[in-house]
C-alpha positions as CSV (number, residue, x, y, z in Angstrom):
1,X,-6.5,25.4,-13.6
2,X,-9.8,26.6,-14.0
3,X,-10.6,30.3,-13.6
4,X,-12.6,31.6,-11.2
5,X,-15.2,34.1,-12.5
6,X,-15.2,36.2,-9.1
7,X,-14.1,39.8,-9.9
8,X,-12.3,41.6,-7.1
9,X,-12.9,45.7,-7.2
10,X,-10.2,48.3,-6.3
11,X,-7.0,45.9,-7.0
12,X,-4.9,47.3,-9.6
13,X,-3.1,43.9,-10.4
14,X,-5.6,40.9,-10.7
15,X,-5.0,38.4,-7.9
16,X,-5.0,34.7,-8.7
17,X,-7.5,32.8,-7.2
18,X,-7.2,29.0,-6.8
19,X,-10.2,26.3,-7.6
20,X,-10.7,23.8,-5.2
21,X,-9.5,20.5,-6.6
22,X,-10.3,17.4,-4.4
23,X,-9.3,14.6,-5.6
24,X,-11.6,11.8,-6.1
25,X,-10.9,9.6,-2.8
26,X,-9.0,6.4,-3.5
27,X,-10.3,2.9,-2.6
28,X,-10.5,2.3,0.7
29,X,-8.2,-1.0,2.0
30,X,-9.9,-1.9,5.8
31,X,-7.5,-4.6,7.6
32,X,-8.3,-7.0,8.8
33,X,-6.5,-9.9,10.7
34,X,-7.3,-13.5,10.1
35,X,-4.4,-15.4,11.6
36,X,-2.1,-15.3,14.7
37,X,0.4,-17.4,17.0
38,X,1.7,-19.6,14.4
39,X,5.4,-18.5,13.3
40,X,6.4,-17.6,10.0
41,X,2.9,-17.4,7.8
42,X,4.4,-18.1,4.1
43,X,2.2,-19.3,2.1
44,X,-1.9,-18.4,1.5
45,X,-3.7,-19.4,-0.8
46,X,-7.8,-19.7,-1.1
47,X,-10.5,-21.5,-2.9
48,X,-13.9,-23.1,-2.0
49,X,-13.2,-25.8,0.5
50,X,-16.5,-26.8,1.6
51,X,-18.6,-26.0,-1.4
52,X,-20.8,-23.1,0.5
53,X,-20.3,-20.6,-2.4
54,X,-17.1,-18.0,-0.5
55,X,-14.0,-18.6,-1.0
56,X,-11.8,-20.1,2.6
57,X,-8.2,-19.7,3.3
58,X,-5.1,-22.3,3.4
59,X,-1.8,-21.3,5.1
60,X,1.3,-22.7,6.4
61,X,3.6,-22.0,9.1
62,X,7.4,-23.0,8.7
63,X,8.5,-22.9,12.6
64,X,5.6,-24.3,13.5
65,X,5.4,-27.6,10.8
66,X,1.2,-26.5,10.5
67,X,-0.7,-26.8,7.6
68,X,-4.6,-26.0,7.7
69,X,-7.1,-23.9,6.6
70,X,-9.7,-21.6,7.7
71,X,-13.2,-21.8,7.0
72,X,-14.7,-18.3,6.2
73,X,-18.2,-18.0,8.5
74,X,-19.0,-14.4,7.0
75,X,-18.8,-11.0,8.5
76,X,-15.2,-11.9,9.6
77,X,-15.7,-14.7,11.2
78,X,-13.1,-18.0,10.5
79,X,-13.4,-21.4,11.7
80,X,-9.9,-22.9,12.1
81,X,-8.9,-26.6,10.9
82,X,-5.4,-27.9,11.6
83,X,-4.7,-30.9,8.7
84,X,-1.2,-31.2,10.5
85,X,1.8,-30.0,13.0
86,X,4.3,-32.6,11.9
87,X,5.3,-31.4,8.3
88,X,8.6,-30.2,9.3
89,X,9.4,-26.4,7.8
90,X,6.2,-26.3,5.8
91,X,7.0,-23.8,3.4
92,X,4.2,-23.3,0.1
93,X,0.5,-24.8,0.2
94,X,-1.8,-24.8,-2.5
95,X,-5.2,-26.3,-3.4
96,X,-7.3,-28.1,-6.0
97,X,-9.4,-30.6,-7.4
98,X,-6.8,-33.5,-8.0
99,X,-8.8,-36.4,-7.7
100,X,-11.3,-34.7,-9.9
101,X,-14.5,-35.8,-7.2
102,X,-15.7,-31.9,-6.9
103,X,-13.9,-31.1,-3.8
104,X,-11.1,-28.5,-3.6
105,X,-7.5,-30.9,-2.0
106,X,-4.8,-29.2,-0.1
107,X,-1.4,-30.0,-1.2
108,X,2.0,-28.3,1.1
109,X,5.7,-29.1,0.8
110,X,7.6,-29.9,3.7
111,X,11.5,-28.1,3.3
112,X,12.7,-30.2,6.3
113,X,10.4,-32.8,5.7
114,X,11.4,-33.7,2.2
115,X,8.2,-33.9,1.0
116,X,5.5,-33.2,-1.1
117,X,1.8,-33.8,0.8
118,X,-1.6,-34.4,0.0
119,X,-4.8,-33.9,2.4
120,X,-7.7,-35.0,0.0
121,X,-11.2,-33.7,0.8
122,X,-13.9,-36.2,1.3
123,X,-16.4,-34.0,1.8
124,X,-15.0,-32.4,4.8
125,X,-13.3,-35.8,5.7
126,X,-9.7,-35.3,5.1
127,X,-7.1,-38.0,3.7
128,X,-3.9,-37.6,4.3
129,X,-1.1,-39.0,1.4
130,X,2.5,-38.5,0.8
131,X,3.0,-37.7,-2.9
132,X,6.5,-37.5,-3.1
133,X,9.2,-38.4,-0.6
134,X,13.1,-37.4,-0.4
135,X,12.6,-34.4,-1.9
136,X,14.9,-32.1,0.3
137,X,14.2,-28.8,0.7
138,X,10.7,-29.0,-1.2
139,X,9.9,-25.6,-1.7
140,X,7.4,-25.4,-4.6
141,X,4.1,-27.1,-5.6
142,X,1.4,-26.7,-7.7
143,X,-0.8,-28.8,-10.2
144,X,-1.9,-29.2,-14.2
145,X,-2.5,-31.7,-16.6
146,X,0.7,-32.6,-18.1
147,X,-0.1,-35.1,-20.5
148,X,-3.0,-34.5,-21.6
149,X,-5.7,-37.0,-20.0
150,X,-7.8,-34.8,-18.2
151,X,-6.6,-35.7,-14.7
152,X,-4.2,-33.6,-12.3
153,X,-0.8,-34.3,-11.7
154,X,1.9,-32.9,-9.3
155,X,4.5,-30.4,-9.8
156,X,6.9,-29.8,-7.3
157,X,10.6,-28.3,-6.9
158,X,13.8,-29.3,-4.8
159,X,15.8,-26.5,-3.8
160,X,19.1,-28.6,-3.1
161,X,18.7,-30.9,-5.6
162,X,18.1,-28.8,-8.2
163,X,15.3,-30.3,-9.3
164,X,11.7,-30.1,-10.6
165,X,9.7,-33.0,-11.0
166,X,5.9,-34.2,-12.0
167,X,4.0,-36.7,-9.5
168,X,1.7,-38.9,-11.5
169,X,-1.2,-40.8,-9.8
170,X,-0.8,-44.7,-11.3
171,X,-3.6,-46.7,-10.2
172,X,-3.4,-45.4,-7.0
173,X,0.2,-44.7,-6.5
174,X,2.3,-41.7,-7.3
175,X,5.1,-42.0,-9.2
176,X,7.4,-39.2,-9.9
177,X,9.1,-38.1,-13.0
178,X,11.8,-35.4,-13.6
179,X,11.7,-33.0,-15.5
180,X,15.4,-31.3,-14.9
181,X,18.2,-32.2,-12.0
182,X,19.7,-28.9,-13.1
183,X,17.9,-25.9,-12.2
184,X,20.5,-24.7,-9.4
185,X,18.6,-23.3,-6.2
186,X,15.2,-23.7,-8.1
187,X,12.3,-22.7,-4.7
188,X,9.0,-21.7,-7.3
189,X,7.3,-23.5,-9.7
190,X,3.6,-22.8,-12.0
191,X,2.6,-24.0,-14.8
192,X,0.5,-22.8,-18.2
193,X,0.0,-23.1,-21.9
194,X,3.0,-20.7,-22.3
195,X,3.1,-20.7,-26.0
196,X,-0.3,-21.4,-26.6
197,X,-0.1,-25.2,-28.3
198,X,-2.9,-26.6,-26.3
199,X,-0.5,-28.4,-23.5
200,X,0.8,-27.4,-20.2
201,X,3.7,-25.8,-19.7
202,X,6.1,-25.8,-16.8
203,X,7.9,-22.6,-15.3
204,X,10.4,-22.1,-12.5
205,X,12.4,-19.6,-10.5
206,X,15.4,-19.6,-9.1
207,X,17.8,-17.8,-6.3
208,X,20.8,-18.7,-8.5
209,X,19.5,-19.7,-11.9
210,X,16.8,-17.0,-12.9
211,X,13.7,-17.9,-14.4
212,X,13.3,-20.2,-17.0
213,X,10.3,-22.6,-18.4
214,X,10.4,-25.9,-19.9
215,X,7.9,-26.3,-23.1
216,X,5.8,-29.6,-23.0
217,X,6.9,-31.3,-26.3
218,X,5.1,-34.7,-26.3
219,X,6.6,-36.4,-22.6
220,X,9.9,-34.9,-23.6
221,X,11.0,-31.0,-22.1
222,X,12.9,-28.2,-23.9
223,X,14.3,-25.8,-21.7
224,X,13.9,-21.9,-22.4
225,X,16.3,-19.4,-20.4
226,X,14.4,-15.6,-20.3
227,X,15.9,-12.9,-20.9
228,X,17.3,-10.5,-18.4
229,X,18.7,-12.9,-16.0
230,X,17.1,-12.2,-13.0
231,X,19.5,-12.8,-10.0
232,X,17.5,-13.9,-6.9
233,X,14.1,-14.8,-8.5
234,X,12.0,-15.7,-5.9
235,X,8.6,-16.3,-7.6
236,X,7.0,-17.0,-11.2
237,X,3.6,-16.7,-12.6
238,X,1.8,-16.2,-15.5
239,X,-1.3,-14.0,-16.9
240,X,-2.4,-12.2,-19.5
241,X,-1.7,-8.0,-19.3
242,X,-1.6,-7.4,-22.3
243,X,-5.0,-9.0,-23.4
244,X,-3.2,-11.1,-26.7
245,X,-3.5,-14.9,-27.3
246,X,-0.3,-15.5,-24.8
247,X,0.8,-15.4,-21.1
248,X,3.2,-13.4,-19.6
249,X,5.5,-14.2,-17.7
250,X,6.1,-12.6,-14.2
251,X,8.6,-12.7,-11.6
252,X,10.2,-11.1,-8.6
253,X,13.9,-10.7,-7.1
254,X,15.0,-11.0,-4.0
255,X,18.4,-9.8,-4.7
256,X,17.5,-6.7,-7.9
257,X,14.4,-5.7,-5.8
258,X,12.2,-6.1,-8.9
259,X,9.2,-6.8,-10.2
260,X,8.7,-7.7,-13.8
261,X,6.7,-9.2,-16.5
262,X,8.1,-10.5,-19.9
263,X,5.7,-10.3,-23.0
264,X,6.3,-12.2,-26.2
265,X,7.0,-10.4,-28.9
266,X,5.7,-12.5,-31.9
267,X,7.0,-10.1,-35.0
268,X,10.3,-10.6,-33.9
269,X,10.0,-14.0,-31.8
270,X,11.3,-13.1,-28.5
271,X,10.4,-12.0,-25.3
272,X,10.5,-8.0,-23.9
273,X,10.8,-7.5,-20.1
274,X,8.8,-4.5,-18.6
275,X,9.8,-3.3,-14.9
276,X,6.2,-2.9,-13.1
277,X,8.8,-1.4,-9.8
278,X,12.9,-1.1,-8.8
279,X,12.3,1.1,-6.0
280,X,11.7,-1.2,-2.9
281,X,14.3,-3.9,-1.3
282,X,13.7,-7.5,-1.2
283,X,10.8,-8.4,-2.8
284,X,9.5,-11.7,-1.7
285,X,6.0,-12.3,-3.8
286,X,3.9,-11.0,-6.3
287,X,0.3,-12.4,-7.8
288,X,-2.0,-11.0,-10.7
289,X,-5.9,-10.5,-10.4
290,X,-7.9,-8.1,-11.8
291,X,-8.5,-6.1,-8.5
292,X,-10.0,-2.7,-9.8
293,X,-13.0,-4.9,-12.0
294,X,-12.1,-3.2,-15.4
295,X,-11.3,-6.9,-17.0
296,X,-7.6,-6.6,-17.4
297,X,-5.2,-8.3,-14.7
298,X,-3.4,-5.8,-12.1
299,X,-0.5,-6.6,-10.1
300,X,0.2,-7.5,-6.2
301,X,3.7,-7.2,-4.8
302,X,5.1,-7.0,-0.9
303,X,8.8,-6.3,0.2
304,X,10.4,-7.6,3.2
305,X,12.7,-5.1,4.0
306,X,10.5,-1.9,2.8
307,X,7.2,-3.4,4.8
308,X,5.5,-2.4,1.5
309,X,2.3,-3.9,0.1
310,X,1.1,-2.4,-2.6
311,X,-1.3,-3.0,-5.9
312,X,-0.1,-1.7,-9.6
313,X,-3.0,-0.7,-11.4
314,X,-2.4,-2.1,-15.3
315,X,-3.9,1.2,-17.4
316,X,-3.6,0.8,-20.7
317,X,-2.6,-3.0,-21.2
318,X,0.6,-1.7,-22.6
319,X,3.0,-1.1,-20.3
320,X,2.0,1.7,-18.1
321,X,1.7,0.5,-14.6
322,X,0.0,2.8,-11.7
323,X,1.1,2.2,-8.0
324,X,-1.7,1.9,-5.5
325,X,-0.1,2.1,-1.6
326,X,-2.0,-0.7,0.1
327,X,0.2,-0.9,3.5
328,X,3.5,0.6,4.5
329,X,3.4,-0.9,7.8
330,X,3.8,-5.0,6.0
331,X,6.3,-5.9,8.5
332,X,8.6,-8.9,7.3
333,X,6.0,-9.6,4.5
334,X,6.2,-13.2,2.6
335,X,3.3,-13.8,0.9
336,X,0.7,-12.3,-1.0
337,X,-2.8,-13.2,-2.5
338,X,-5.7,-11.8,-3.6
339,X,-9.7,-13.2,-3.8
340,X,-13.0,-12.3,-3.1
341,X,-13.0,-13.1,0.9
342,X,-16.6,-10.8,1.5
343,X,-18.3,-12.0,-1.2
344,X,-19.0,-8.1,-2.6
345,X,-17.7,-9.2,-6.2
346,X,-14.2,-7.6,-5.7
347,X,-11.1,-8.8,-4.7
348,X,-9.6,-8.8,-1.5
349,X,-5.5,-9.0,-0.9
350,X,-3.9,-11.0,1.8
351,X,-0.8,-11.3,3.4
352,X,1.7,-13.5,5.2
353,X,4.0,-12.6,7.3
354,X,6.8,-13.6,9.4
355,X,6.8,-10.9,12.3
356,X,4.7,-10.5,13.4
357,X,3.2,-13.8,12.5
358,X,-0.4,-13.5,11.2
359,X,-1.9,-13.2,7.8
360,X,-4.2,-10.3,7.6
361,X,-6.2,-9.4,4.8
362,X,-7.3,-6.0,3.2
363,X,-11.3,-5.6,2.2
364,X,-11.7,-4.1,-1.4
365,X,-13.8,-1.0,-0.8
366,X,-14.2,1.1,-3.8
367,X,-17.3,3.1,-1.8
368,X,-15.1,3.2,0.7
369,X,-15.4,2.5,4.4
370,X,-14.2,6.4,5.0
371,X,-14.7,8.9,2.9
372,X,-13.1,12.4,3.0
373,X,-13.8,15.6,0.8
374,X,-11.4,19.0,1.6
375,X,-13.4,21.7,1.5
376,X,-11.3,25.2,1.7
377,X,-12.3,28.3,3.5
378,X,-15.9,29.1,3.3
379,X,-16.1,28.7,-0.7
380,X,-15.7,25.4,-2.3
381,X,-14.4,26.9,-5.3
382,X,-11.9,29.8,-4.4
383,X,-9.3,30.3,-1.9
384,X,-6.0,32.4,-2.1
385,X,-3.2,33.1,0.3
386,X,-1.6,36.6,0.5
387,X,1.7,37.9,0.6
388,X,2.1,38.3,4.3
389,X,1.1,34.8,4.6
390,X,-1.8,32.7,6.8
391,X,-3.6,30.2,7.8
392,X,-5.0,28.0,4.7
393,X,-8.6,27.2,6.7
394,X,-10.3,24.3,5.6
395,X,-13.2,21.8,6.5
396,X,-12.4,18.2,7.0
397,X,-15.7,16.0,5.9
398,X,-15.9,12.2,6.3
399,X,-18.4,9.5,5.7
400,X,-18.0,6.6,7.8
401,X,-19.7,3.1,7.1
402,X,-17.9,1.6,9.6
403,X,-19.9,-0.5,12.1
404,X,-18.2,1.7,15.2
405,X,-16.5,5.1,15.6
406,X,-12.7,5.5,14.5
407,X,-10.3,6.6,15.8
408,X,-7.5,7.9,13.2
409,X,-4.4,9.3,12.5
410,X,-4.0,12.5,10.2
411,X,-1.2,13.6,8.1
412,X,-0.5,16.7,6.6
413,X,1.7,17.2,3.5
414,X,2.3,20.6,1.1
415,X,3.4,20.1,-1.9
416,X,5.5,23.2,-2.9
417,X,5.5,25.1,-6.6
418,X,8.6,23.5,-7.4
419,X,7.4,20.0,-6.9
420,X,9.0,19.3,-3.3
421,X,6.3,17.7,-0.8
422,X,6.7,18.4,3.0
423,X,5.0,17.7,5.8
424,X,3.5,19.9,7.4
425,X,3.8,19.8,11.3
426,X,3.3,16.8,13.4
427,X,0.7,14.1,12.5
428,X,-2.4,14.5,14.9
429,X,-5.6,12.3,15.6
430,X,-9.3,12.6,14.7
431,X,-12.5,11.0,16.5
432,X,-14.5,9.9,13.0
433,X,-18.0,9.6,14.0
434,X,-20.0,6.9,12.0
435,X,-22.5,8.4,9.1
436,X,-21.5,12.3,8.2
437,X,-19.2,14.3,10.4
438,X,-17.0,17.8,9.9
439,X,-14.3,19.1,11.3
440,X,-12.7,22.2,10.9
441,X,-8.8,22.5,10.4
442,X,-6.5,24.9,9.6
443,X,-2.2,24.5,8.5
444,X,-0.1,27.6,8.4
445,X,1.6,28.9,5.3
446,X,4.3,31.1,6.3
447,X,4.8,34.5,4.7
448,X,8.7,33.9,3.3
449,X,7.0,30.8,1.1
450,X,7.5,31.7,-2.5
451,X,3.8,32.5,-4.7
452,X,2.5,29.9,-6.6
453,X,0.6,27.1,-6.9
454,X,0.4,24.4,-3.9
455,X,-1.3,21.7,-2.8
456,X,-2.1,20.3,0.1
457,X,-2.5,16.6,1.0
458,X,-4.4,14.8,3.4
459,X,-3.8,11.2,4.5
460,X,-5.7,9.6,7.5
461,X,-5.1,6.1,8.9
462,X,-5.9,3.1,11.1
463,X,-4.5,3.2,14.6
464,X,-1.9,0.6,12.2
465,X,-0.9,3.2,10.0
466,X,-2.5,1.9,7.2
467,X,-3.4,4.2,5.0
468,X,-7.8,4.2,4.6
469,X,-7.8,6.9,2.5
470,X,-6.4,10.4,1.2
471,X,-7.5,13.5,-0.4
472,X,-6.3,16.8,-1.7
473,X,-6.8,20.7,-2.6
474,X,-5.3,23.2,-4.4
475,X,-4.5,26.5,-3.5
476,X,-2.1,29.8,-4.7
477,X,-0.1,31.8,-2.7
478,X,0.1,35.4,-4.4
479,X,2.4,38.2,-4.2
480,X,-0.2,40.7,-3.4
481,X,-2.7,41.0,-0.3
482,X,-5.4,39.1,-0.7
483,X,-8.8,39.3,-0.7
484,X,-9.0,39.2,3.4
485,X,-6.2,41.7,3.9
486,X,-8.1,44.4,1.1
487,X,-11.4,43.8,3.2
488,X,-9.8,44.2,6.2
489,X,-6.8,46.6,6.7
490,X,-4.3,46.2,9.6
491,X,-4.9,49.1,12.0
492,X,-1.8,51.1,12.3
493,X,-1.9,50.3,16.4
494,X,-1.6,46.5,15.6
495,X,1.8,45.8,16.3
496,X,4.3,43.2,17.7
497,X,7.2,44.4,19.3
498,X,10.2,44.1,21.6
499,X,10.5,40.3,20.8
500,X,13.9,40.2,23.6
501,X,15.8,38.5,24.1
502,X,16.7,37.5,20.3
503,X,19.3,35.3,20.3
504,X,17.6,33.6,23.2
505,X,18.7,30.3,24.8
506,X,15.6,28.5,25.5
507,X,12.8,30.9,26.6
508,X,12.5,34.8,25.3
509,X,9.1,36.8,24.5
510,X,7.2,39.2,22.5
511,X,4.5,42.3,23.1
512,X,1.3,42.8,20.9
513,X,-0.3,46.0,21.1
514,X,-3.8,46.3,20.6
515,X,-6.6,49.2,19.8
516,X,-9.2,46.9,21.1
517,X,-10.2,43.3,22.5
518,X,-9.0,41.2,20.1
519,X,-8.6,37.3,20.0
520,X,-4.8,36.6,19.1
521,X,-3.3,33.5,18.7
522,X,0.8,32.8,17.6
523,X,2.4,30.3,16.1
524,X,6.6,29.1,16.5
525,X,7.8,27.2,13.3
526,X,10.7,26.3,11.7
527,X,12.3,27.7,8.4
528,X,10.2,25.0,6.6
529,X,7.2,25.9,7.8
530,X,6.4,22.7,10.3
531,X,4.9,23.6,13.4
532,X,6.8,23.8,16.8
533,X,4.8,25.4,18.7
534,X,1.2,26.6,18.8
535,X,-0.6,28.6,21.2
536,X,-5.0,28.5,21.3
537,X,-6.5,31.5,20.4
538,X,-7.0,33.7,23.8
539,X,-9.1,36.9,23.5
540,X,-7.1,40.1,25.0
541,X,-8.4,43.5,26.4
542,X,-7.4,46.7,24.6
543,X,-3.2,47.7,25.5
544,X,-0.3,45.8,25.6
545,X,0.7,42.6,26.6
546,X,4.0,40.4,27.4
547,X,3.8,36.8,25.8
548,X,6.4,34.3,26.4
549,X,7.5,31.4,24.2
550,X,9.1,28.4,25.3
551,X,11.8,26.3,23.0
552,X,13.5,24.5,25.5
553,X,14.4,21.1,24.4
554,X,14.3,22.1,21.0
555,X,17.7,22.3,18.2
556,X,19.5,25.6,17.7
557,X,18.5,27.1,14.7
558,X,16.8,29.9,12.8
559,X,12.9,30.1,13.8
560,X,9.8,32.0,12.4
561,X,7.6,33.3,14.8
562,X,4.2,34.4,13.9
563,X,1.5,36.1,15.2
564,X,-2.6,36.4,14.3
565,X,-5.0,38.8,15.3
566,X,-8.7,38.1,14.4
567,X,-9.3,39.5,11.2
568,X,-6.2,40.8,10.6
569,X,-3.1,39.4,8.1
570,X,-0.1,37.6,10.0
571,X,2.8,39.7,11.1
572,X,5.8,37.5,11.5
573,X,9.7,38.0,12.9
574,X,12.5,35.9,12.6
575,X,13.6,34.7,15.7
576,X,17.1,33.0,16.6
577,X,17.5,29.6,19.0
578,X,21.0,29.3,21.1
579,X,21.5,26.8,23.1
């Protein structure tokens, strides 16, 4: 911590100060929604489908048997195109160039339909063809050159027939080769130059079988198991975090709630997992872009059951993996993508999901929508708490580039000396103006908190939850006065008394006494410190007087009641509930 060079006269031990700390904001994510009413949104992915230079979105919904895309218009604005209702529990799309004419094709497989489709783009005119057939529950396709002659061909996956196979277009027809019958439960397939020979690779994943890829040895395929069987696999994809001459390989579990990367290790010739996050349950997709623009690739994950979205900053391109919260509130997520949808030269993320059904997608702002800066007290670089407690004033700043005022919600958190974070009373709302605004705040720190150093943490959302943006400061709590209660001795008539009845059940009260008008305020919280009740400050006349405090409805319990008298230090009893 840096020191403070204030010097404080007439204390006979020094006082710690505290320097302001606040924390550089983080990037922004604004949400926006881009699709509703079609049920169970699984599958996104985007490219340039009409050649204007931004990037458009394709989707799926499975109870709905629509495929289509969305023609992005700028500033927000989507044009819908339904290809087709009729593909019967359409369940993964994905898009390019297969009939190499310049113009981005959308491919889709069908579960209940059994099929593999694909819409080929005329320019703008759209052809519809059925690539493979029979195929029951198709749950996987994608595209590459397999063979080596410069055109595209098919991949696709069956989940009950255990099989992955490779559409070929023959003068016009496609014809369908397998690749294995025996990947059991196999619902993902990519594919890559995994070991770097100069021919495309094939990888899958599987609920039952793991992941595995199949090396492209001249029209014949040698299966590879990885390592770390990973129970539940639910995607596979490949990309270079490391920044060597190979791919990783990436994956997530349905059933071990990960998400993981192996690297190949090519002094001794094998490949090393590294868990990017265990924490969450049932992951259900994960993608790689670079999404902070430093050049190396990041990581995208969302969890069904956690409604957790969140980007993993890659720092040091070995191994260490930073967590960026993008949404907690990703109800029933499926899918996740990411690409430049503004056209700022970032990338944006979008999701799928299921309930409710829409896919939504968060704008990249790294000079952020809202700002915040905590400012503390009335000096940006001190601020101390004493030993009798107080209120921990601070300003709340915000720049807004929003196009209209917000609305938000705020969240306090403490985080204690010994590491523990609270929160600290109930969350609240703010009015953010657009341009420069300030509020002033203020949270309590009770008296019987230990000295040390804290910090507090602010967190203000969308009217979603969704976290816009967060910022902290540092403070100490000391064991002496501090500098206000030196300045400023308590009179010896300031008093609170006759707090009766204590036990109360319900309702009881207190008396202040006072030598002069004074404005007064009190405070009810628990033994944590998280506000119950809190009265406005109300100037009173010179004497006594009867206050009365309120807890019915509230739990049984040990309570701290508190009491502040304009320029004075807190004076604060403990106070017992009995219901």
């Amino acid at each position: 911590m840096r020191q403070s060079g204030l010097r404080l006269e007439n204390i006979l031990l020094p006082i710690l100060m505290i320097l302001l700390l606040a924390t550089s904001s983080q990037a922004g994510w604004y949400k926006h929604t881009l699709i509703t009413g079609y049920r169970n949104l699984r599958s996104i992915y985007c490219a340039d489908l009409d050649n204007d230079g931004d990037n458009d979105v394709v989707a799926c919904a499975r109870y709905d048997n629509m495929v289509g895309w969305w023609e992005n218009e700028g500033e927000n604005e989507w044009t819908e195109h339904i290809l087709t209702t009729d593909l019967e529990g359409a369940w993964e799309v994905y898009a390019d160039d297969v009939d190499g004419d310049g113009n981005i094709d959308i491919l889709a497989a069908g579960m209940n339909a059994a099929r593999i489709m694909l819409w080929l783009n005329h320019d703008g005119v759209w052809e519809e063809q059925i690539v493979i057939d029979n195929l029951r529950y198709a749950k996987g396709v994608y595209t590459g050159d397999f063979n080596g002659d410069g055109t595209l061909e098919i991949l696709a996956c069956s989940y009950l027939d255990d099989e992955i196979s490779v559409a070929m277009n023959v003068e016009g027809e496609w014809i369908e080769y397998r690749v294995t019958t025996d990947f059991d439960g196999v619902r993902s397939v990519h594919a890559d130059d995994v070991d770097q020979d100069g021919d495309m690779d094939i990888l899958g994943a599987s609920n039952v079988a793991g992941v595995k890829w199949w090396e492209n040895g001249d029209g014949e395929w040698i299966e590879h198991d990885m390592p770390d069987f990973l129970h539940g696999a639910r995607s596979v994809y490949t990309a270079d975090f490391v920044g060597d001459s190979y791919r990783e390989i990436m994956a997530c579990s349905r059933y071990t709630d990960l998400v993981l990367y192996w690297e190949w290790d090519e002094g001794e010739e094998e490949w090393v997992g590294t868990i990017v996050e265990e924490d969450y349950v049932y992951a259900t997709d994960d993608y790689a872009e670079d999404m902070d623009g430093d050049g190396d690739m990041d990581i995208l994950a969302c969890w069904f059951d956690e409604q957790q979205l969140s980007w993993y900053e890659n720092v040091d391109r070995n191994g260490t993996w930073i967590e960026h919260d993008v949404s907690h509130r990703a109800y029933n997520a499926l899918a996740v993508t990411a690409s430049d949808i503004d056209g700022d030269g970032d990338n944006d993320i979008l999701c799928g999901f299921s309930n409710p059904n829409q896919i939504s997608w968060w704008e990249n702002e790294p000079d952020d929508p809202l700002s915040i800066e905590l400012i503390a007290g009335t000096d940006p670089f001190i601020y101390v708490i004493g030993v009798g407690g107080g209120d921990l004033e601070y300003s709340l700043n915000t720049n807004s580039i929003l196009n209209a005022p917000l609305t938000a919600w705020v969240y306090e958190y403490l985080r204690l000396p010994n590491g523990e974070m609270i929160e600290v009373g109930e969350r609240d709302t703010v009015d953010v103006a657009m341009g420069e605004s300030n509020l002033e705040r203020e949270v309590y720190i009770p008296g019987i908190y230990p000295d040390g150093d804290y910090k507090l943490v602010l967190r203000v959302c969308d009217s979603e939850n969704n976290n816009l943006v967060a910022d902290s400061l540092e403070f100490y709590k000391t064991d002496e006065l501090s500098v206000n209660e030196i300045d400023h001795p308590l009179p010896l008539e300031f008093s609170i008394s006759n707090v009766y009845p204590n036990p109360f059940n319900g309702t009881t009260g207190f008396s202040i006494h006072l030598p002069a008008p004074t404005k007064v305020r009190w405070m009810v919280t628990d033994i944590l410190g998280r506000r119950v009740l809190n009265s406005p400050a109300t100037t009173f006349s010179q004497g006594d007087h009867r206050i009365n405090i309120d807890l019915e409805g509230h739990a049984s319990g040990i309570y701290l009641l508190h009491v502040f008298a304009s320029g004075q230090p807190s004076q604060s009893r403990k106070i017992v509930l009995m219901n």
